[in-house]
N, CA, C and O atoms as CSV, one atom per row, in Angstrom:
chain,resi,resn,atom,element,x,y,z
A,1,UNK,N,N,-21.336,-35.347,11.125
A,1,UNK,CA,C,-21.073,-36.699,11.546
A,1,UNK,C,C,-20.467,-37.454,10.366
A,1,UNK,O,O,-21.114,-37.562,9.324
A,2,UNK,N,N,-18.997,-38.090,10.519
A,2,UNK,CA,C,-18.939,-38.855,9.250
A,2,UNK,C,C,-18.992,-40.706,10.175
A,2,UNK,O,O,-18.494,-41.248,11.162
A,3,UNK,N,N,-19.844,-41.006,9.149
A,3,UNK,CA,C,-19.773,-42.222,8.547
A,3,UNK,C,C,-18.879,-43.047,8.215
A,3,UNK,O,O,-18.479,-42.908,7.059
A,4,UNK,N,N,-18.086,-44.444,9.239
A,4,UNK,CA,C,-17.038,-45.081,8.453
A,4,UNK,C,C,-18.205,-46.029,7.006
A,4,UNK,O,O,-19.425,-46.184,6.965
A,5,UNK,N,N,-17.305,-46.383,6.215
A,5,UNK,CA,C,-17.757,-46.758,4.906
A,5,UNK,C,C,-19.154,-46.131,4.016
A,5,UNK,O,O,-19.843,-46.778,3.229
A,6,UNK,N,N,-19.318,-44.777,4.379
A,6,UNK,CA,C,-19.788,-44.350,3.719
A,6,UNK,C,C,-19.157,-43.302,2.517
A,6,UNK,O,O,-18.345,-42.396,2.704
A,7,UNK,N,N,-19.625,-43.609,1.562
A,7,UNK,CA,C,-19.062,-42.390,0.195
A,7,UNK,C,C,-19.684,-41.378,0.014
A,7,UNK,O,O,-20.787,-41.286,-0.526
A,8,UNK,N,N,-18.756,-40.183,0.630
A,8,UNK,CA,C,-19.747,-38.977,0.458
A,8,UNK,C,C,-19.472,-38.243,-1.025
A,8,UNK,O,O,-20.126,-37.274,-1.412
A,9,UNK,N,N,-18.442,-38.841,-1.750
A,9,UNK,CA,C,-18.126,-38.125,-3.214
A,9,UNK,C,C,-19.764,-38.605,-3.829
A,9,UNK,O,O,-20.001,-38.084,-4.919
A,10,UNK,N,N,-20.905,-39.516,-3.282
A,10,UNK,CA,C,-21.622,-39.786,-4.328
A,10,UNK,C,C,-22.948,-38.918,-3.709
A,10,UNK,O,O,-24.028,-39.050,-4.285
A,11,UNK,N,N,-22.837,-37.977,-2.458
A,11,UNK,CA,C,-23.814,-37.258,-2.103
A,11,UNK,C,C,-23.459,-36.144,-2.452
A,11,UNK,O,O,-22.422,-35.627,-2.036
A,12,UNK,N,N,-24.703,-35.282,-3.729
A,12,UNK,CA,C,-24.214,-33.799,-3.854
A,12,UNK,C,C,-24.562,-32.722,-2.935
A,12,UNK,O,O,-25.598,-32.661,-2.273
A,13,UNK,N,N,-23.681,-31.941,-2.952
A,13,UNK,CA,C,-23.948,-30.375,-1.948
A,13,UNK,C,C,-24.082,-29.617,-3.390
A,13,UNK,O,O,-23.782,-29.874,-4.555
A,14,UNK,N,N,-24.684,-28.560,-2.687
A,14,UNK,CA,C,-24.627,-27.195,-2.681
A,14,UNK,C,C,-24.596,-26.121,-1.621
A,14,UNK,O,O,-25.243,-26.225,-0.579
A,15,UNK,N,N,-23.576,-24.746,-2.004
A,15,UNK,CA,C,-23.279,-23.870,-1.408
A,15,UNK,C,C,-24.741,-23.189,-0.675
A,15,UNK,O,O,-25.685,-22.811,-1.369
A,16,UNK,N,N,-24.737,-23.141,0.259
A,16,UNK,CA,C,-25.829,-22.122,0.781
A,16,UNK,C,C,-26.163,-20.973,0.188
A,16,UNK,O,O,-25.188,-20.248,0.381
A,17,UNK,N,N,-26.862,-20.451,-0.342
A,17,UNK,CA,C,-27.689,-19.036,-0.491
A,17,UNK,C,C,-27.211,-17.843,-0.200
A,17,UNK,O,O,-27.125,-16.862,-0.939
A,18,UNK,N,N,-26.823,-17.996,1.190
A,18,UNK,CA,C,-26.429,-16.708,2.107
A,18,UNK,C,C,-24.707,-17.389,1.877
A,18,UNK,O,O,-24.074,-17.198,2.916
A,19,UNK,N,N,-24.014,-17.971,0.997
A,19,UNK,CA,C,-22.891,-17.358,1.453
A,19,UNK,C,C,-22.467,-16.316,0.516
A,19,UNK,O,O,-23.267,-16.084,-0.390
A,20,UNK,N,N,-20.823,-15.290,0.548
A,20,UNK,CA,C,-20.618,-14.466,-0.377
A,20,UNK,C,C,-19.583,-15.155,-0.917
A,20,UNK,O,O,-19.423,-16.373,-0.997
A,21,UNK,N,N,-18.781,-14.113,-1.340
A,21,UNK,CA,C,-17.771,-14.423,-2.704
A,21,UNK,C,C,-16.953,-14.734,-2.101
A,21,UNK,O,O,-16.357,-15.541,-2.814
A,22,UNK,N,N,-16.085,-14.597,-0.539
A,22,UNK,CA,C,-14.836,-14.618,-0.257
A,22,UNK,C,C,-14.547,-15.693,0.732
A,22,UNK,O,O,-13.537,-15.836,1.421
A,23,UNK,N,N,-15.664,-16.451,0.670
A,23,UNK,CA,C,-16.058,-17.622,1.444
A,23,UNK,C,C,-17.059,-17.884,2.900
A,23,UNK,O,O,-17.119,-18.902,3.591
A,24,UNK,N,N,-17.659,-16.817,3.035
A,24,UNK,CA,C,-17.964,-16.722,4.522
A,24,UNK,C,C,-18.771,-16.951,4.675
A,24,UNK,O,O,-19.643,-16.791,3.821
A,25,UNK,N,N,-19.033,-17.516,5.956
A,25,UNK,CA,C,-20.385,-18.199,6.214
A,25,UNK,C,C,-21.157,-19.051,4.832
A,25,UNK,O,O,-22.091,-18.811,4.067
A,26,UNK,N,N,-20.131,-20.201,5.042
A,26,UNK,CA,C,-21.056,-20.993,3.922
A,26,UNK,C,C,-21.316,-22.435,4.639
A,26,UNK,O,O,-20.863,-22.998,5.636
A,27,UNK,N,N,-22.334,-22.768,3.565
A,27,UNK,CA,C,-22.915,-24.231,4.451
A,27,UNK,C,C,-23.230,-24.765,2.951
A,27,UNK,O,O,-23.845,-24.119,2.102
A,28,UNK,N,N,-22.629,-26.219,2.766
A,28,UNK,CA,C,-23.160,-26.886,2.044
A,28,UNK,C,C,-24.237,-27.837,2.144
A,28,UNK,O,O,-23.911,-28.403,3.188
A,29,UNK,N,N,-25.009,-28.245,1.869
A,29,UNK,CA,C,-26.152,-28.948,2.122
A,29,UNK,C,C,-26.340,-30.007,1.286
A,29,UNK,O,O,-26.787,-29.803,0.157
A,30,UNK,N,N,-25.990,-31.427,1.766
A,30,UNK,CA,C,-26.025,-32.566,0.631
A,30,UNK,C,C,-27.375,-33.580,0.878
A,30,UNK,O,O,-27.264,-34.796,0.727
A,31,UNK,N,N,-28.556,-32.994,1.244
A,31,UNK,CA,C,-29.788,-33.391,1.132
A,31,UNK,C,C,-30.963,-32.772,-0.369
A,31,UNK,O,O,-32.048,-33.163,-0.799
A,32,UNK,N,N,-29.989,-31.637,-0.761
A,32,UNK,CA,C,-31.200,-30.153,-1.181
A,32,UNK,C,C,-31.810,-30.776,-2.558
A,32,UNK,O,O,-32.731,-30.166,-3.101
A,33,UNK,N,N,-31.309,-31.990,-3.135
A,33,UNK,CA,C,-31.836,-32.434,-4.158
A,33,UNK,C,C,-32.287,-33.898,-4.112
A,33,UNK,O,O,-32.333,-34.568,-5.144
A,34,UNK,N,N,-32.629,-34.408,-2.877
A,34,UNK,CA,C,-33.143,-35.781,-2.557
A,34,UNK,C,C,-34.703,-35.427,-2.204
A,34,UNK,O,O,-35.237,-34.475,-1.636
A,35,UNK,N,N,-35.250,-36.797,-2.882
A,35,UNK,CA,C,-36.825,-36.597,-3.513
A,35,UNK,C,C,-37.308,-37.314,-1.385
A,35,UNK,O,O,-36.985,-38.475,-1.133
A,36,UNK,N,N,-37.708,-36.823,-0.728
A,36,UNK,CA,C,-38.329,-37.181,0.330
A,36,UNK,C,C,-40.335,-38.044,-0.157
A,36,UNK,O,O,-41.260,-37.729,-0.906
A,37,UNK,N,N,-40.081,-39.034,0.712
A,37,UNK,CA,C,-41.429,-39.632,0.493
A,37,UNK,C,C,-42.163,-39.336,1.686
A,37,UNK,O,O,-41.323,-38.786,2.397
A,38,UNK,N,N,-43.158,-39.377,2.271
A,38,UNK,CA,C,-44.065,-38.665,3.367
A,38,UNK,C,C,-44.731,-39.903,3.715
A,38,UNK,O,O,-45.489,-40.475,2.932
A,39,UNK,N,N,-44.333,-40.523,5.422
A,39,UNK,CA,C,-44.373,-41.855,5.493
A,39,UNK,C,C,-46.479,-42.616,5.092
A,39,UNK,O,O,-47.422,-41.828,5.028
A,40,UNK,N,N,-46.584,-43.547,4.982
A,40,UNK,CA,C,-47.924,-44.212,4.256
A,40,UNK,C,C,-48.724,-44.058,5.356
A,40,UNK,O,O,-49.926,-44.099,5.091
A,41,UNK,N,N,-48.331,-43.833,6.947
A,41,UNK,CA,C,-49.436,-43.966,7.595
A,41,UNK,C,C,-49.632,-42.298,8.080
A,41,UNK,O,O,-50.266,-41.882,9.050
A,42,UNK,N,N,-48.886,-41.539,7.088
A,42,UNK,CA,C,-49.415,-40.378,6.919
A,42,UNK,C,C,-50.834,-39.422,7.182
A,42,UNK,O,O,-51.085,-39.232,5.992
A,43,UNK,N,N,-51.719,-38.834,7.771
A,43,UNK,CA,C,-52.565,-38.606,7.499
A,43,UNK,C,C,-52.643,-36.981,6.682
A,43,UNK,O,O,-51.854,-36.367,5.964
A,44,UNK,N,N,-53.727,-36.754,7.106
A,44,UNK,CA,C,-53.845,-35.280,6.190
A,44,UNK,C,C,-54.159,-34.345,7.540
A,44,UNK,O,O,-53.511,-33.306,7.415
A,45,UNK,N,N,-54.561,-34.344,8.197
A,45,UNK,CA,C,-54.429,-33.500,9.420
A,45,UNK,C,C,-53.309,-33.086,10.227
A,45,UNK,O,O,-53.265,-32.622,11.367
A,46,UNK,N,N,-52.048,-33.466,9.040
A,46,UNK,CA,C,-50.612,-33.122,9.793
A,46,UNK,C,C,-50.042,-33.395,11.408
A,46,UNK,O,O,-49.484,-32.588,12.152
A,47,UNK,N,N,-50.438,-35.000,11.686
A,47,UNK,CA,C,-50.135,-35.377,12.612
A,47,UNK,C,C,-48.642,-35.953,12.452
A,47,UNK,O,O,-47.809,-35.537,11.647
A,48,UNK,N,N,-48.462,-37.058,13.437
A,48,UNK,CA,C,-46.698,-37.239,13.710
A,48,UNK,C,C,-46.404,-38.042,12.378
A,48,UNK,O,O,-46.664,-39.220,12.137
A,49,UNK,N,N,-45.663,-36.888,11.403
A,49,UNK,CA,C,-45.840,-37.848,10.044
A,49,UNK,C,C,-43.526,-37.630,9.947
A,49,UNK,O,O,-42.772,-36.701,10.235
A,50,UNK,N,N,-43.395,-38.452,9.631
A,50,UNK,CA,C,-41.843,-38.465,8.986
A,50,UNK,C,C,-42.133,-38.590,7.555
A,50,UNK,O,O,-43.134,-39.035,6.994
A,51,UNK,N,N,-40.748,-37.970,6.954
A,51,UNK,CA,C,-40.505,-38.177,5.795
A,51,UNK,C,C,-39.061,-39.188,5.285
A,51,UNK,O,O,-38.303,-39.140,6.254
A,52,UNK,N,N,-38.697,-39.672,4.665
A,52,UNK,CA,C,-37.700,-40.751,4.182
A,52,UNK,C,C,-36.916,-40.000,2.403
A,52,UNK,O,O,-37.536,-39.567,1.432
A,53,UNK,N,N,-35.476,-40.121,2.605
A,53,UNK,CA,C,-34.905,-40.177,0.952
A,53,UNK,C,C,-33.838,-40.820,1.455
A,53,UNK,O,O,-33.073,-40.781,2.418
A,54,UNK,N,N,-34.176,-41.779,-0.103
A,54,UNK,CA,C,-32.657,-42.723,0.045
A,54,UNK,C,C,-31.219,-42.057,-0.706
A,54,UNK,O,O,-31.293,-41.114,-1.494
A,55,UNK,N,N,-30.038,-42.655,-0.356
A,55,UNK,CA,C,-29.470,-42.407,-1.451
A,55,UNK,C,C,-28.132,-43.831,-1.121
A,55,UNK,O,O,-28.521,-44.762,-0.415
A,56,UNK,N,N,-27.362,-43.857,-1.404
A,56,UNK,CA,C,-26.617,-44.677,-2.166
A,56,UNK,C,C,-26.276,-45.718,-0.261
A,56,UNK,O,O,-26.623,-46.830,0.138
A,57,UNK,N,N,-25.548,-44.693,0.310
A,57,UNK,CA,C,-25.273,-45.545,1.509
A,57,UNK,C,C,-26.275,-44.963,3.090
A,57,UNK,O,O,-26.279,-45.437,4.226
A,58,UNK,N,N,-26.956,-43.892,2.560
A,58,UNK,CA,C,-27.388,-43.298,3.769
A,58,UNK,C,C,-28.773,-43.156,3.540
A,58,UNK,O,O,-29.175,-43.186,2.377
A,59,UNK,N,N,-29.623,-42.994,4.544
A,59,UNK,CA,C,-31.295,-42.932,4.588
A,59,UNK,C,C,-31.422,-41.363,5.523
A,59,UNK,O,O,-30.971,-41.080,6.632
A,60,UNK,N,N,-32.068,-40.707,4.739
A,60,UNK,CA,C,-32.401,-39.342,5.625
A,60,UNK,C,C,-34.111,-39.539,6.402
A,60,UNK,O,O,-35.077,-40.189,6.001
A,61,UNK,N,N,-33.997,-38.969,7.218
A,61,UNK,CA,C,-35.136,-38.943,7.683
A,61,UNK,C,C,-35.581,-37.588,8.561
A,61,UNK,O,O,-35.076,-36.879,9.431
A,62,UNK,N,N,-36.636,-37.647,7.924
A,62,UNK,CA,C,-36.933,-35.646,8.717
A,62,UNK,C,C,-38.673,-35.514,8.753
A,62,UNK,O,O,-39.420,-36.174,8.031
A,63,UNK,N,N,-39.114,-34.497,9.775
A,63,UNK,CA,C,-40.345,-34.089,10.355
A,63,UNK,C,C,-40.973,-33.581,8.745
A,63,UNK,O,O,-40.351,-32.857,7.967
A,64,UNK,N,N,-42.031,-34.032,8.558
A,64,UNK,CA,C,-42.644,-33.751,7.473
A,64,UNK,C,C,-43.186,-32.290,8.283
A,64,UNK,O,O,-42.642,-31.331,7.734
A,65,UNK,N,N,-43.674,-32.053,8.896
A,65,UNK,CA,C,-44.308,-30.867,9.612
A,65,UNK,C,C,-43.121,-29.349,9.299
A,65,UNK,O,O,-43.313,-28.182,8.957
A,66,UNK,N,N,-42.023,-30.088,9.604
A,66,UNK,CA,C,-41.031,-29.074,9.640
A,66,UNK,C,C,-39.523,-29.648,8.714
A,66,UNK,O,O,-38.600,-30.192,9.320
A,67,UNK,N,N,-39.493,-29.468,7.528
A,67,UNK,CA,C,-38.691,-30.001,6.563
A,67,UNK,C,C,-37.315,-29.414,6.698
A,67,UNK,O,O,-36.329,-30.066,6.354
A,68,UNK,N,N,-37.222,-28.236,7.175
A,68,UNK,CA,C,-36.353,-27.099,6.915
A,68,UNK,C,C,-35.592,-27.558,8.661
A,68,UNK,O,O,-34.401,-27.830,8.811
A,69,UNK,N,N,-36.565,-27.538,9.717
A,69,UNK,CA,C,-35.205,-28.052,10.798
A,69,UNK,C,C,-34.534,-29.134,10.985
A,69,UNK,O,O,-34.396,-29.550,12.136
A,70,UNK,N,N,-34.210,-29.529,10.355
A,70,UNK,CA,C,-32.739,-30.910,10.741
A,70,UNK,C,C,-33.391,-32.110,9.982
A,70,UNK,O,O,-34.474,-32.406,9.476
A,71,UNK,N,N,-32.047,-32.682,10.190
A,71,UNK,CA,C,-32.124,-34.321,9.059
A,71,UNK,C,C,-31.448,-35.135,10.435
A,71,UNK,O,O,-30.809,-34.695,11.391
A,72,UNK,N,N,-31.960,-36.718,10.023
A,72,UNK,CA,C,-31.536,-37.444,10.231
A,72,UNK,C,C,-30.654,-38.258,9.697
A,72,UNK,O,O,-31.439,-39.147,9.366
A,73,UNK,N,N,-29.682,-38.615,9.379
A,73,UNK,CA,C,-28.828,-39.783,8.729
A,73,UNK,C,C,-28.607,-40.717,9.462
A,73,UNK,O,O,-28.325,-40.602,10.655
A,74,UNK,N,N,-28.715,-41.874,8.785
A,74,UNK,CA,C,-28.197,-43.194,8.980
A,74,UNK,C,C,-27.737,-43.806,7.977
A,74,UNK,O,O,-27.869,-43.499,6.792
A,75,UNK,N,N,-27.171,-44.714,8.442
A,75,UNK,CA,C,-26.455,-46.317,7.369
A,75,UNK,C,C,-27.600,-46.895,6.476
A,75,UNK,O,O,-28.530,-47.281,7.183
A,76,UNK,N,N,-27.768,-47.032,5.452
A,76,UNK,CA,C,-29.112,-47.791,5.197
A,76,UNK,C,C,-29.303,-49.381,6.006
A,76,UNK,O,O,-30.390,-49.937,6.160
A,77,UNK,N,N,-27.727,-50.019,6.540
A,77,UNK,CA,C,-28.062,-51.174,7.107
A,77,UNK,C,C,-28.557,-50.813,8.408
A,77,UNK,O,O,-29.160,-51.655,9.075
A,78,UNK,N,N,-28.343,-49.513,8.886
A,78,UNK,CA,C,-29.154,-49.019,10.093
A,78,UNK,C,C,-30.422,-48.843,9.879
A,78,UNK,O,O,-30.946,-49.403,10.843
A,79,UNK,N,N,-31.118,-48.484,9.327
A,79,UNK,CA,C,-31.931,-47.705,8.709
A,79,UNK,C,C,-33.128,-49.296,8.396
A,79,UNK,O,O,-34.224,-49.322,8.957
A,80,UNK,N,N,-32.631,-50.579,7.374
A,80,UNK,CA,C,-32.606,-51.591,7.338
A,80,UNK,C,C,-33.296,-52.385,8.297
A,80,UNK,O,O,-34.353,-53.015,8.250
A,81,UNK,N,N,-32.115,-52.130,9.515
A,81,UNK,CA,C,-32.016,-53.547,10.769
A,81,UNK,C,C,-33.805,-52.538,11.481
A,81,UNK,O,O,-34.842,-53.134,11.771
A,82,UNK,N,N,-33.628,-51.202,11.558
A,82,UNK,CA,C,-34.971,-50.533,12.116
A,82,UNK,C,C,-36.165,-50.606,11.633
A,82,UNK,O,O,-37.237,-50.486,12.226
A,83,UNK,N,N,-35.867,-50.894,10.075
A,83,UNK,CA,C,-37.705,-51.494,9.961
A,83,UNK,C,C,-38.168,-52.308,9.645
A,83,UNK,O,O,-39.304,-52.385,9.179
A,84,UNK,N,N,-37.071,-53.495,9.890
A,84,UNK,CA,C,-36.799,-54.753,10.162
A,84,UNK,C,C,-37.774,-55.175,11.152
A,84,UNK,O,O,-38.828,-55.811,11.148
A,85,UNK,N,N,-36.854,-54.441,12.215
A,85,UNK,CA,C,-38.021,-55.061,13.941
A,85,UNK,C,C,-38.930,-54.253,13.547
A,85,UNK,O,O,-39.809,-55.062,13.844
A,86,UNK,N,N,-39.448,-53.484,13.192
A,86,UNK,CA,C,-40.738,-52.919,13.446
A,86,UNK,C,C,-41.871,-53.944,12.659
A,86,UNK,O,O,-43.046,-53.972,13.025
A,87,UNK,N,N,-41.461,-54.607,11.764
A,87,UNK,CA,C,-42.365,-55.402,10.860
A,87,UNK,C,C,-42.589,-56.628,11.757
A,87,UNK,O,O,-43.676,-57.187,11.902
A,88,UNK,N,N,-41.370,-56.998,12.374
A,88,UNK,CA,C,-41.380,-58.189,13.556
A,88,UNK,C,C,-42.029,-58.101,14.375
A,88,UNK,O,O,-42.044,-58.970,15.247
C-alpha cells in the first residue's frame, strides 16, 4: 500500500532471509527494526492485546499474540484522529 505524503526513504528494509543471490523470491521488510510497545491494558494471560511502533509518518500496529502475521499501517494523523475518539 503506498501512502500519498508519506517518506518511505526514512523507513528501513531489509532483504528477507530466504532470498538468494540472483534475486529471487525476496521480500523486504521495513518494520524488522521498529521497537513495538504491548498496549497498557495488556494483561498477562495473553488476551486481545495489540502492539504499537512509531516511526516518522506511519504507526504500525500488530497482534501481540501473533507478531510474525501481518502489520497494520497507518498515517500517524490516522492513527492520531483514532485515539483521539477513543479518549472522547
Amino acid at each position: 500500500m503506498i501512502e500519498p505524503g508519506i517518506d518511505w526513504t526514512t523507513v528501513p528494509f531489509r532483504k528477507s532471509s530466504f532470498s538468494d543471490t540472483n534475486g529471487g523470491q525476496c521480500v523486504e521488510i521495513g518494520w524488522a527494526d521498529a521497537t513495538f510497545r504491548k498496549s497498557s491494558f495488556s494483561q498477562t494471560n495473553g488476551g486481545e492485546c495489540v502492539e504499537v511502533a512509531h516511526r516518522t509518518d506511519l504507526v504500525g500496529v500488530r497482534d501481540s499474540k501473533s507478531p510474525t502475521s501481518g502489520l497494520l499501517e497507518l498515517p500517524t494523523t490516522s492513527w492520531t484522529a483514532f485515539t483521539t475518539a477513543l479518549q472522547a
